[in-house]
C-alpha positions in Angstrom: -11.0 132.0 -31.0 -9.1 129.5 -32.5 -6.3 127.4 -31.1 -5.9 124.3 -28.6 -2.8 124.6 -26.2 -0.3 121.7 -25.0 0.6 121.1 -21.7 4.6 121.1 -21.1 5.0 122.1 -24.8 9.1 122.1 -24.6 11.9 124.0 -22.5 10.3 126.7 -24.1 7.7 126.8 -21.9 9.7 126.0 -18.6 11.9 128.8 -19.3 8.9 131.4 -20.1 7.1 130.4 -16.8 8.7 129.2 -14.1 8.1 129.3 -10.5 9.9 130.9 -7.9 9.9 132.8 -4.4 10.8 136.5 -3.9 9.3 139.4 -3.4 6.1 138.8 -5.1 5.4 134.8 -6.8 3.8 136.1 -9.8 7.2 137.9 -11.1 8.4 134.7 -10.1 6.1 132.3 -12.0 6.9 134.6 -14.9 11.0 134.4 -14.7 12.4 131.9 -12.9 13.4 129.0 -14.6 12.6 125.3 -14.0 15.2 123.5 -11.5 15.2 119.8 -12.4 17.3 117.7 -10.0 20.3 116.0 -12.0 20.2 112.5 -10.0 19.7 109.5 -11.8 18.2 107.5 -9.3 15.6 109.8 -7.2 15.9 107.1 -4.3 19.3 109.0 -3.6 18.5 112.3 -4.1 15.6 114.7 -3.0 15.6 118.5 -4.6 12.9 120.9 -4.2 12.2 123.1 -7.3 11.8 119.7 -8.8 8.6 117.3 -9.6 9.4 114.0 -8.2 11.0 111.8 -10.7 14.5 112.2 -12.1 15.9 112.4 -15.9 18.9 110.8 -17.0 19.5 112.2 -20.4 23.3 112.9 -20.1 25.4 112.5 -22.9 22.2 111.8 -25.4 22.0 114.0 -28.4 19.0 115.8 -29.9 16.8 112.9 -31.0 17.8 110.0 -28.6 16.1 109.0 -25.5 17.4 106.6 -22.7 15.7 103.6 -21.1 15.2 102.7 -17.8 13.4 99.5 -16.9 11.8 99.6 -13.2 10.3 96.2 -11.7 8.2 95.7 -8.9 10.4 94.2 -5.7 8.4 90.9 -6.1 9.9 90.6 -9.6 13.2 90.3 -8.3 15.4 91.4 -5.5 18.3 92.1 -7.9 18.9 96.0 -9.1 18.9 98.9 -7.5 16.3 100.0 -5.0 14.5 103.1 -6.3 11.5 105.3 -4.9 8.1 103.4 -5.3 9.7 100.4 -4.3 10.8 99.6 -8.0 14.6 98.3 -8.8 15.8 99.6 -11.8 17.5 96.2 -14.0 19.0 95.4 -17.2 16.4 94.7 -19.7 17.1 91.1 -21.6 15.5 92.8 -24.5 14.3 96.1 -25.9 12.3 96.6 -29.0 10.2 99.6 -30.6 7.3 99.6 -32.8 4.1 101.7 -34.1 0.8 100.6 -32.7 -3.0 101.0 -32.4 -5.8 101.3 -30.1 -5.5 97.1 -29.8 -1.9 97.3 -29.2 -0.6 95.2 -32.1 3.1 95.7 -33.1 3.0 97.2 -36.3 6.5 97.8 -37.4 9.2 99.3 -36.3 10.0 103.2 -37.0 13.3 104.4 -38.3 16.1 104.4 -35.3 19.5 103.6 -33.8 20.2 101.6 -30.9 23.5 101.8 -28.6 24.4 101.1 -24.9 25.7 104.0 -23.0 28.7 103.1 -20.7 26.7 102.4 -17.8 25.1 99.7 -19.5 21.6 101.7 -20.4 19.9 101.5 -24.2 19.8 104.3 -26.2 17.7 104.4 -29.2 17.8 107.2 -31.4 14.5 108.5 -33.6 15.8 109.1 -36.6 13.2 110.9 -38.2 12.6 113.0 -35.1 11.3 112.1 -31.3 7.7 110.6 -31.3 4.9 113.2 -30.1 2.3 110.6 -30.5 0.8 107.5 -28.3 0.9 105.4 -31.8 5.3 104.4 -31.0 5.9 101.8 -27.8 8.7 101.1 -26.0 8.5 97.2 -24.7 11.3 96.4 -22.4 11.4 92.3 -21.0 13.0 91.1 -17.8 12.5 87.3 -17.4 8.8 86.7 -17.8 7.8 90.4 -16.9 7.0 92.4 -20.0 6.2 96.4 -20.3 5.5 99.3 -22.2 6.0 102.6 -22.1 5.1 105.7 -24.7 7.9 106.7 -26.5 6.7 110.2 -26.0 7.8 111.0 -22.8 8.9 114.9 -21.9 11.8 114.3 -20.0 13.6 111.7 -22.5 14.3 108.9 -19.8 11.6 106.6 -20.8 10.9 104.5 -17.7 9.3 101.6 -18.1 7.6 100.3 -15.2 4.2 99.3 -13.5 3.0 103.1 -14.2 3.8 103.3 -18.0 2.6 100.0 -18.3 -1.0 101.4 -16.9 -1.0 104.4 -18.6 -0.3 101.9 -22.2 -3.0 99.7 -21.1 -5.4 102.2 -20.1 -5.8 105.0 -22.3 -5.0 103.5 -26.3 -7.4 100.7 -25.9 -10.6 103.0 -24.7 -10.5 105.1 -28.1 -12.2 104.1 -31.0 -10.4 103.9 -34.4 -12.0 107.2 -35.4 -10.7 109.2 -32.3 -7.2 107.2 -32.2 -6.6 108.8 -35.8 -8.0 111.8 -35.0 -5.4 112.4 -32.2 -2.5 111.4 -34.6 -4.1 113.9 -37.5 -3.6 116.2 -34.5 -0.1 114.9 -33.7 1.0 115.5 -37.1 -1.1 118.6 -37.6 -2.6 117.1 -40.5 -4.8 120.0 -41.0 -2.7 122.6 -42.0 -2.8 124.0 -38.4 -0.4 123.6 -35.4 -2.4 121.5 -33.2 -0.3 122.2 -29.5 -2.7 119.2 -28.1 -0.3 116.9 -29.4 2.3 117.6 -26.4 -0.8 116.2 -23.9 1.4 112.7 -24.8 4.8 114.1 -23.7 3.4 115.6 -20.9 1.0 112.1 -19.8 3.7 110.1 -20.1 6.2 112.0 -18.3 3.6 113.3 -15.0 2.5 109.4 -14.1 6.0 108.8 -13.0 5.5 112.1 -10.6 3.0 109.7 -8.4 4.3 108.8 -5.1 2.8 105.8 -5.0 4.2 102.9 -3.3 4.1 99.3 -4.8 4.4 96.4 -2.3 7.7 94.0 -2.3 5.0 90.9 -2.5 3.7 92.0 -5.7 4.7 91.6 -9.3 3.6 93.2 -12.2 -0.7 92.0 -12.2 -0.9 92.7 -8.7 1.2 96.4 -9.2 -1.7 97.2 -11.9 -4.3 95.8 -9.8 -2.9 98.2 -6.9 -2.6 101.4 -9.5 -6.2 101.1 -11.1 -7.7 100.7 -7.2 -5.7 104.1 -6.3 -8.5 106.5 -7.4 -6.7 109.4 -7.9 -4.2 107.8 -10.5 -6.8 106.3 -12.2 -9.0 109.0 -12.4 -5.8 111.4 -13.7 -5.2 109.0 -16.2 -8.7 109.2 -17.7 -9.3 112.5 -17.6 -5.7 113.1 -19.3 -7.3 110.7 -22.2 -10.0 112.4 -22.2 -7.9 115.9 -22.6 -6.3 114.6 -25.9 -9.3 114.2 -27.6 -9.5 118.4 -28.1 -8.7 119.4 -31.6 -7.5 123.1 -32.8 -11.2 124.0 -33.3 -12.1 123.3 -29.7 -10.1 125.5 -27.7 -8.5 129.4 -27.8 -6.1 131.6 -25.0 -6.6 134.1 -22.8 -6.9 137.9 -24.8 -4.1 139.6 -22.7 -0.6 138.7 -22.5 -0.5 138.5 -18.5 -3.1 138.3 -16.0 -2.3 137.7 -12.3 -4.3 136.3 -9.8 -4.5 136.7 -6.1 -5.2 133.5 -4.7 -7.3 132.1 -1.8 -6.6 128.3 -1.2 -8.1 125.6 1.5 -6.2 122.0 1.6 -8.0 119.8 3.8 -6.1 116.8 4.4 -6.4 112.9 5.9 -3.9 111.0 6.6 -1.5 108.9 8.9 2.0 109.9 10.6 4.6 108.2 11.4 6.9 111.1 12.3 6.5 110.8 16.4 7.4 106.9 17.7 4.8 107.1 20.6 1.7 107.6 18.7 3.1 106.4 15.2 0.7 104.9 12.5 -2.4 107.2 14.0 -4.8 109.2 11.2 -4.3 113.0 11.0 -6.6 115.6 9.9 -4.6 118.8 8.5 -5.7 122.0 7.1 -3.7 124.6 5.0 -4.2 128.0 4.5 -2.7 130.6 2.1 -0.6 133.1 3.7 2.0 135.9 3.1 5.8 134.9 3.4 7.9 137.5 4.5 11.9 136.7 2.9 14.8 138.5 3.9 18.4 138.1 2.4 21.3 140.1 1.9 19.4 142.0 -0.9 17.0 143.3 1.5 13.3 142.3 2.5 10.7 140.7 0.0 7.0 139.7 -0.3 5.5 136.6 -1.6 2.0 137.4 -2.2 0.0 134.0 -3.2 -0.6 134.3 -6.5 -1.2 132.9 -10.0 -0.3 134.3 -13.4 -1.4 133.7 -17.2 0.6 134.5 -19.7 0.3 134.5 -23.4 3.1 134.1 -25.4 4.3 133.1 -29.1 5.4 129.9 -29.6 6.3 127.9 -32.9 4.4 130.7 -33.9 1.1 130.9 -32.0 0.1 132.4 -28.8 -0.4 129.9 -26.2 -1.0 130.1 -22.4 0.7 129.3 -19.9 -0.3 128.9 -16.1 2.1 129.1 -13.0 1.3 129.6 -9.2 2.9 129.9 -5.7 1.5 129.8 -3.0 2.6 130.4 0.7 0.7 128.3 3.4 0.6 127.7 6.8 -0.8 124.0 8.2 -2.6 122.8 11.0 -3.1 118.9 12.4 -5.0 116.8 14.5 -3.7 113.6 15.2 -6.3 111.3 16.4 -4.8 108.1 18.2 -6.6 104.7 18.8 -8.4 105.1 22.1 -9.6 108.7 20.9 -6.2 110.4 22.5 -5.8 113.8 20.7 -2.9 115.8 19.8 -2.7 119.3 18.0 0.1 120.2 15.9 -0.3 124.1 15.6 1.1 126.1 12.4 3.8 127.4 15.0 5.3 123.3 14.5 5.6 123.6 10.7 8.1 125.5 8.7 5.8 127.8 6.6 5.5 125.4 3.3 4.6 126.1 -0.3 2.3 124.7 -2.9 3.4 126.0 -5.9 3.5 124.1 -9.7 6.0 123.0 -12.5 5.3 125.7 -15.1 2.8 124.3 -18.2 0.2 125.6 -20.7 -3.7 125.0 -20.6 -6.5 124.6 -22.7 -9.0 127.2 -22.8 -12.1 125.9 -23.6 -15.1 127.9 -25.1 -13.6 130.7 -22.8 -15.0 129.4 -19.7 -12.8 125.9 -18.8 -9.6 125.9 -18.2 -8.2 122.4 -18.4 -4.3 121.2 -17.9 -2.3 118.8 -16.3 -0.7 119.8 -13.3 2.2 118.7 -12.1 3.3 120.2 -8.3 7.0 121.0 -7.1 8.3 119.3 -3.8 9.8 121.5 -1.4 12.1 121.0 1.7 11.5 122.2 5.3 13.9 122.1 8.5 16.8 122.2 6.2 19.6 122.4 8.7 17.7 121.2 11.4 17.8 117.6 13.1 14.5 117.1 11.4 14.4 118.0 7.1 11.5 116.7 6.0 10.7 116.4 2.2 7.1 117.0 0.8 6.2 115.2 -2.0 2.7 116.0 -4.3 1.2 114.0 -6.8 -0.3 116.0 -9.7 -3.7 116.1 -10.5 -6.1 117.5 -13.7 -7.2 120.8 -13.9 -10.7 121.7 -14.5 -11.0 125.5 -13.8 -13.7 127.8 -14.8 -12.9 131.2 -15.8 -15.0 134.2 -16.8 -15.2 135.4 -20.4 -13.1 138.7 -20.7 -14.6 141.8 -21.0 -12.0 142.9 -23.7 -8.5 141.7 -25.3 -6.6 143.3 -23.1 -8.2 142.0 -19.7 -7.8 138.4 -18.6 -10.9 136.4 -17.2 -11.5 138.2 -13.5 -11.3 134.3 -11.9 -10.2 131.3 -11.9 -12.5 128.7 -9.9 -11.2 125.3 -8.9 -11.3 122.7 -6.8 -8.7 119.3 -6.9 -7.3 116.8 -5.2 -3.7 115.7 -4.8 -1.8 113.2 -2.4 1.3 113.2 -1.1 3.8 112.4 1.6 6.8 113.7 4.1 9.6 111.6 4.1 12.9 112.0 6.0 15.7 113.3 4.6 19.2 112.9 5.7 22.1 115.4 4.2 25.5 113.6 2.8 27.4 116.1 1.5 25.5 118.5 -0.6 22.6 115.8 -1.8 20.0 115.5 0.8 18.5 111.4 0.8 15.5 109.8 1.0 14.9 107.8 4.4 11.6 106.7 5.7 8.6 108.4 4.9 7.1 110.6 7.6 3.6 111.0 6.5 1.1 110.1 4.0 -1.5 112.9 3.6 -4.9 112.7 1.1 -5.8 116.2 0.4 -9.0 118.0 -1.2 -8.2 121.6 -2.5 -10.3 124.7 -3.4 -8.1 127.4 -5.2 -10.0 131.0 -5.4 -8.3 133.3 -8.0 -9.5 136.6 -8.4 -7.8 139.2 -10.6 -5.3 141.8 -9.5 -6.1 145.4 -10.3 -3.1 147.9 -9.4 -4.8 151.0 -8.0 -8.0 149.0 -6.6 -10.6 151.3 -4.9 -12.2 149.5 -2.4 -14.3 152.1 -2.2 -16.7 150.1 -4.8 -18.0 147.9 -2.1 -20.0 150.7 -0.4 -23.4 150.0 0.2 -23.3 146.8 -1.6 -25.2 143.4 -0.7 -23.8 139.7 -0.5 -24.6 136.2 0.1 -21.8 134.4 2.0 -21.1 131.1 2.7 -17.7 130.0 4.9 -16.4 126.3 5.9 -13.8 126.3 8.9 -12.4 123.9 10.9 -10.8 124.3 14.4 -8.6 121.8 16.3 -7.9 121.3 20.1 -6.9 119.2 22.5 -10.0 120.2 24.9 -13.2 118.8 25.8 -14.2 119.2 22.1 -10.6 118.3 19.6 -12.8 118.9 16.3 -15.3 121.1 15.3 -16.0 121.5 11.6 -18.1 124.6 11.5 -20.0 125.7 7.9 -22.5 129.5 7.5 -24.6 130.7 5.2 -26.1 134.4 4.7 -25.9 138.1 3.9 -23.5 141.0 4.2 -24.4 144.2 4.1 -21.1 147.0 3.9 -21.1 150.3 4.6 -17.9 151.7 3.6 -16.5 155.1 5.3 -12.7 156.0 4.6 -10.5 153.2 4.2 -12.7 150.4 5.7 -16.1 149.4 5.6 -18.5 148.1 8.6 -20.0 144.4 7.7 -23.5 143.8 8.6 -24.0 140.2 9.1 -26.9 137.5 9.4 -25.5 133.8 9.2 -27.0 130.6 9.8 -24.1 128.3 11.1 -24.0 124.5 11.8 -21.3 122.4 13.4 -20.4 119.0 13.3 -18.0 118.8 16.3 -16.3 115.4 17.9 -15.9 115.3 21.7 -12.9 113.4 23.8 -14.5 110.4 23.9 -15.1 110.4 20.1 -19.0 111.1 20.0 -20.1 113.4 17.5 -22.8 115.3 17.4 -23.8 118.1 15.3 -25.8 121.5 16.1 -27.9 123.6 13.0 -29.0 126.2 15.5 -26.0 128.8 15.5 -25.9 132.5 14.6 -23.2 134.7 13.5 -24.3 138.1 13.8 -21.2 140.2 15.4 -20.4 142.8 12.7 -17.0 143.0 11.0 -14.3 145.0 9.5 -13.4 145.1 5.8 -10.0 146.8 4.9 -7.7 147.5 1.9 -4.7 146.1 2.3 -1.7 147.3 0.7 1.0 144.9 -1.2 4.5 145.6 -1.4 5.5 144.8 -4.5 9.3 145.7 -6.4 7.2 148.7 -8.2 6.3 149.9 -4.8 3.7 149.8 -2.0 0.0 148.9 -4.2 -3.6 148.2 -3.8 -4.5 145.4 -5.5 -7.5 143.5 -4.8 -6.1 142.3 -0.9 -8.2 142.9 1.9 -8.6 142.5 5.9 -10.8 140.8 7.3 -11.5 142.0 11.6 -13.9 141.9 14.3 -16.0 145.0 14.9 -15.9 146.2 18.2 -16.1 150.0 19.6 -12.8 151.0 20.0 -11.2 148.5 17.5 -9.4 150.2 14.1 -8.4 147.8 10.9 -4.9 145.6 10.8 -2.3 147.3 9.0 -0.9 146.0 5.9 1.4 143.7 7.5 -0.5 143.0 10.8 -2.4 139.6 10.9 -6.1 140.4 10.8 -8.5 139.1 13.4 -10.3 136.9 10.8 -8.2 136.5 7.8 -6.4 138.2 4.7 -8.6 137.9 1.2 -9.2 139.2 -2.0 -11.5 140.9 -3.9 -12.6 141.0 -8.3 -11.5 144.2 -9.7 -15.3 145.0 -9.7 -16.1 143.8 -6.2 -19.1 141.4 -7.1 -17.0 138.0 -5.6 -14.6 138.3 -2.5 -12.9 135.3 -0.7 -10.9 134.8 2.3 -8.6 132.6 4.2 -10.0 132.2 7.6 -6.9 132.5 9.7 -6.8 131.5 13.2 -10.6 132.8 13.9 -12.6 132.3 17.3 -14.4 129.5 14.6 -10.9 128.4 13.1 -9.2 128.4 9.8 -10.7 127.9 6.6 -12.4 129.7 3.7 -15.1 132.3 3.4 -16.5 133.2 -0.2 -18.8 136.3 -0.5 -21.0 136.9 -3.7 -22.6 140.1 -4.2 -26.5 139.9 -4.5 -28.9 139.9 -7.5 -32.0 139.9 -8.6 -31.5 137.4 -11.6 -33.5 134.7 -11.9 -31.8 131.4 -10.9 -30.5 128.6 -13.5 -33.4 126.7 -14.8 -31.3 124.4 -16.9 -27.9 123.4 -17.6 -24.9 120.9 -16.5 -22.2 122.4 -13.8 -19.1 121.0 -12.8 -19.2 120.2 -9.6 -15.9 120.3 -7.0 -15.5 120.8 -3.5 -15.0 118.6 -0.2 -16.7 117.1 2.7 -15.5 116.6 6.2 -17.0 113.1 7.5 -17.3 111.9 11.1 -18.8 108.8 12.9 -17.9 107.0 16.4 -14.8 105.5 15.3 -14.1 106.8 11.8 -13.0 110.0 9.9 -13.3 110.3 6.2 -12.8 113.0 3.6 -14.6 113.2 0.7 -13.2 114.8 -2.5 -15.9 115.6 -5.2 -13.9 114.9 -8.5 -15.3 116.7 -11.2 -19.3 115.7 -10.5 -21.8 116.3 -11.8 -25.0 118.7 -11.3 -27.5 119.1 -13.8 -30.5 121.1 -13.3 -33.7 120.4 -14.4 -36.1 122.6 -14.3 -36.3 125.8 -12.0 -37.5 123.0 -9.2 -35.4 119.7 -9.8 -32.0 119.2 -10.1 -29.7 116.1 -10.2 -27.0 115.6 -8.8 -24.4 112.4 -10.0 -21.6 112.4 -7.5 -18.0 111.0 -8.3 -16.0 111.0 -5.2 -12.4 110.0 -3.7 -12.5 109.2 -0.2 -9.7 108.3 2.4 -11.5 106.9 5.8 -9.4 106.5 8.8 -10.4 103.5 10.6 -9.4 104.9 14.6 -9.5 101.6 16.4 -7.4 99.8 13.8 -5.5 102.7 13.0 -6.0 102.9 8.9 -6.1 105.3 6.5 -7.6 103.8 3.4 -5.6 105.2 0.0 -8.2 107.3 -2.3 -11.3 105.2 -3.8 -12.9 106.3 -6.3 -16.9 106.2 -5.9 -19.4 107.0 -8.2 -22.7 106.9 -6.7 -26.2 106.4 -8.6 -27.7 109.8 -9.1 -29.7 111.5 -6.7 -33.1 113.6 -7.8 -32.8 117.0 -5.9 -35.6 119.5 -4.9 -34.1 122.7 -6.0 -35.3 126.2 -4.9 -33.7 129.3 -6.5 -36.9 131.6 -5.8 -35.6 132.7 -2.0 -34.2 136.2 -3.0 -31.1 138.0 -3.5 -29.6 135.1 -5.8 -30.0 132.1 -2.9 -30.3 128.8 -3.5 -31.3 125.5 -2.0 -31.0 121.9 -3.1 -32.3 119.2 -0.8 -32.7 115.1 -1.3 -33.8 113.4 2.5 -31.1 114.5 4.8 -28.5 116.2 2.1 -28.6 119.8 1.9 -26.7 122.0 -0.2 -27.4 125.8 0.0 -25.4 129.2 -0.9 -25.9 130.9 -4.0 -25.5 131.9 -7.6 -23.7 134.5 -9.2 -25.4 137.3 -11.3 -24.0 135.7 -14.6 -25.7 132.4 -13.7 -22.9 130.1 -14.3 -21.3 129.7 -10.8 -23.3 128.2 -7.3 -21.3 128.1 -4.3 -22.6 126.0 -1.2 -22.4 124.8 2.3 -22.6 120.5 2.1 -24.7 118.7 4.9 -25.7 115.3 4.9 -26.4 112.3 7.6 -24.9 108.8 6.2 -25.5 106.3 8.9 -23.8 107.7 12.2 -21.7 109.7 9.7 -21.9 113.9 10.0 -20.9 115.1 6.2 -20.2 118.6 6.5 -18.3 120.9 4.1 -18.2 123.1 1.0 -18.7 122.6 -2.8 -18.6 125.0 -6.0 -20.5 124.0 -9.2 -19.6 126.0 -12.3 -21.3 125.7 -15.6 -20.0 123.4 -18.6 -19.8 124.9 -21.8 
């Protein structure tokens, strides 16, 4: 296949896959438009259906852009306050110019300048608006001096402590060769559209969708200084450099015009609150799960389903993909207060919440990596309440592996992926019909894993008779007993027998938990069992086409006069999914006897394991000691094995610790270790594997095609219980 995609290519793509709720999110990805808030300064306005940062491009015709200078609060205390602590001034000077991977000032391109009647430059591209990272925008205020990419989506250049970064940090680490390599792309120089070339709209308008607070002491090297220490941003920023580098030869689209996704998600999130006075500036652990929202209006009753879609369309004459999801969920805390004083905040204290993202294309990548740059909608609960609380998300970079299609008219039957992305609640206060920012409520640090497995309408689960699988499962359950936390993680078989419309599961797990008592002792326990058999069920969608099977399933406890949940009941375990051909399953734990979190079932094979070949891998980890929590994120690591006995393993992390006596949450560092030589055994039957370095264990298995592990984490750092759950999926 030939072809490499864009990310936010134009409206064109915002109108062609949007996001929305209703009766089922993947009609809604596919139709609903983009709703950008209209608000100039976003410190006076919060919308959902929106990214985060505003536009001001009223009154600017086709080939202008405006500019907005932001400064740091220890710059100056004139302006106006803004988000991020920045205060948008007057610059004393503007200029534009062409540059190079050293940043020189090499002549200005052809353009008009006015002031709007607010006072704001407008410069006008004569010769059309940049695409590239090779034209600056350098705005001065007193002795504080930034850049920003003229290339920016949205066509209100800010120019601030993040464009400044993003400058600084992505045209100086290319050599000559690749910088003119990604202008030959820019100005598809080879005869081909080369859609890549919108990576620099996209870059330069998604870092200004970072909630990320600068300090009022700092200026503009200590703001920097504070961005390239925040892992996630900094990590983003690379990998989105990285992206750009993809020519037309490197990439293609999915075969069919649609494919849609059920999806199984797991956030696990640290942070701190500051949303109840008595125990304000404690850490908080939180969980979210995937569910089903049930909407009823005057139009009747609808279903949102959580879901993702791919859809192929022609633009500028090409087919190109785009990628939208929604997705339901229900969240869980732990607060854990200085003095080891716990307090549970159940899913009943949340407004049901949604993680859904700002429509965009992806790059397909030798048909097995799906790469893009996500940016995530914020979203409103308690609206009309005496609390309405505004979730922000910062976006993150995709790295997804997909299956290759068995035909053109099939999408891949999954998309893998784990990623991290922070975010915050803040207040919000309604005057008149605008709803303003007031203090910020929350800050949360959260590791994702996103299971998307293919819809089929008319799915038989009668395919998953008599059929064999390796599970593993990580869940988490929070109390305010004896024991607050237990972080529990299985590994093992199923074995189904299906008769009528559900099956019998036959179980044999090996479970260990990590678990953290009142006093704040933690110990951990490798000697459970999970042997009670379970109940696997279809269950039905109601979709605007009618009621349809497509892939979901129930997931209950066995007992002798028990029957299945219905199609709207909540299951004793949780609601799942299923591949069109049964070989992977997953499933949101939901409210278990062993608490919520995410199972993933992989039918059996006889296959040899891997003996070779680099994985990506993603996942989380769950840390506790005496007096500290800490989540670990695995950003796109590494796993290489060997030889069919040795494996390495060369972790790149971002961990948030919460320090319980001095009640901190550290922001995301990033963390990449040395490399760690692993013993790997693939010969223990059915397709399971084992990696093992001293104390670190990781176990679970490989699919049949060879190009997926998943796997239970375990590891002893210090007094520090690791526990959790990571995929590895094969590079190209």
């Amino acid at each position: 296949m030939r072809l490499s995609l864009g990310l936010l290519l134009s409206s064109t793509l915002l109108l062609a896959a949007g996001c929305g709720s209703g009766e089922d999110a993947v009609e809604g990805a596919r139709n609903e438009p983009n709703d950008f808030g209209s608000s100039k300064n976003p410190a006076n306005n919060f919308s959902s259906g929106s990214t985060g940062d505003s536009n001001n491009t009223s009154g600017l015709a086709r080939n202008e852009v405006r500019i907005t200078m932001e400064v740091p609060a220890g710059v100056t205390t004139e302006g106006t306050p803004t988000r991020r602590n920045l205060r948008i001034v007057q610059p004393d000077r503007v200029s534009v110019y062409f540059t190079n991977t050293a940043l020189q000032n090499l002549g200005e391109p052809d353009i008009e300048t006015r002031t709007d009647d607010q006072g704001f430059t407008v410069i006008e591209f004569t010769q059309g608006l940049p695409l590239g990272p090779n034209v600056v925008i350098e705005a001065s205020f007193g002795n504080t001096v930034m850049r920003a990419l003229a290339a920016d989506a949205d066509r209100d250049i800010k120019v601030n402590p993040f464009s400044e970064y993003l400058v600084r940090n992505t045209l100086a680490r290319y050599t000559s060769t690749e910088f003119q390599g990604i202008l030959d792309c820019v100005n598809d120089a080879g005869g081909e559209l080369c859609l890549n070339k919108y990576v620099w709209s996209t870059l330069a308008d998604q870092v200004h969708d970072f909630e990320i607070e600068i300090p009022s002491n700092l200026g503009l090297s200590g703001a920097l200084d504070l961005l390239d220490a925040r892992g996630d941003f900094a990590r983003y920023v690379s990998a989105m450099a990285d992206y750009a580098l993809l020519d037309e030869n490197s990439a293609g689209k999915i075969s069919a015009s649609s494919a849609d996704y059920n999806s199984v998600f797991l956030g696990i999130e640290l942070g701190q609150t500051f949303l109840e006075p008595s125990i304000s500036g404690s850490g908080q652990w939180g969980i979210r799960t995937a569910q089903e929202e049930v909407l009823t209006d005057a139009n009747g009753t609808g279903y949102v389903y959580p879901a993702l879609t791919l859809t192929s369309f022609d633009t500028f004459g090409i087919r190109v993909t785009s990628l939208a999801n929604d997705i339901p969920y229900d969240r869980e805390a732990l607060i854990h207060e200085q003095g080891n004083n716990f307090y549970l905040r159940g899913s009943e204290r949340w407004e049901r919440n949604t993680h859904s993202s700002s429509p965009g294309a992806a790059t397909l990548l030798s048909d097995t990596r799906l790469l893009a740059g996500r940016a995530l909608f914020q979203s409103i609960t308690g609206r009309g309440s005496s609390t309405i609380i505004g979730w922000t998300r910062n976006p993150y970079y995709l790295d997804a592996f997909t299956t290759v299609p068995p035909d053109n008219t099939t999408g891949p039957d999954r998309v893998i992926s784990g990623y991290f992305t922070a975010g915050k609640a803040i207040e919000l206060q309604a005057v008149g019909e605008r709803l303003e920012r007031l203090s910020t409520l929350e800050d949360h640090y959260m590791s994702v894993l996103e299971i998307n497995l293919l819809r089929e309408d008319g799915f038989n689960a009668d395919i998953f008779d008599n059929r064999d699988y390796n599970v593993v499962y990580l869940s988490s359950r929070f109390s305010e007993t004896a024991t607050p936390q237990a972080v529990e993680s299985g590994f093992g078989t199923w074995q189904i027998d299906w008769q009528d419309n559900s099956g019998t599961v036959a179980q044999a797990q090996q479970v260990t938990t990590v678990r953290r008592d009142s006093s704040g002792a933690v110990t951990s326990d490798n000697t459970g069992t999970r042997t009670q058999p379970w109940t696997l069920s279809s269950r039905t969608a109601r979709l605007s086409n009618g009621n349809r099977d497509i892939g979901r399933l129930n997931l209950d406890i066995s007992t002798p006069s028990s029957t299945p949940s219905g199609d709207l009941e909540q299951p004793d375990l949780g609601v799942g999914a299923s591949t069109p051909d049964g070989s992977l399953l997953a499933f949101n734990l939901d409210d278990s006897g062993f608490g919520d979190g995410l199972l993933i079932a992989g039918e059996q094979t006889s296959n040899s394991a891997p003996t070779g070949g680099q994985f990506r891998l993603q996942g989380l980890a769950l840390g506790l000691a005496p007096d500290t929590n800490r989540l670990r994120h695995f950003d796109n690591a590494l796993l290489s094995i060997d030889s069919d006995t040795r494996a390495t393993l060369s972790p790149v992390t971002l961990n948030s610790t919460h320090d319980v006596a001095n009640e901190t949450v550290t922001t995301p560092n990033l963390v990449e270790q040395s490399d760690v030589s692993l013993t790997y055994d693939g010969a223990l039957g059915g397709g399971q594997v084992r990696f093992t370095s001293g104390s670190l264990t990781m176990e679970g298995f490989y699919t049949a095609s060879q190009d997926q592990f998943y796997l239970r984490y375990r590891t002893t750092v210090g007094d520090e219980e690791q526990i959790g759950l990571v995929l590895a999926t094969r590079l190209p």
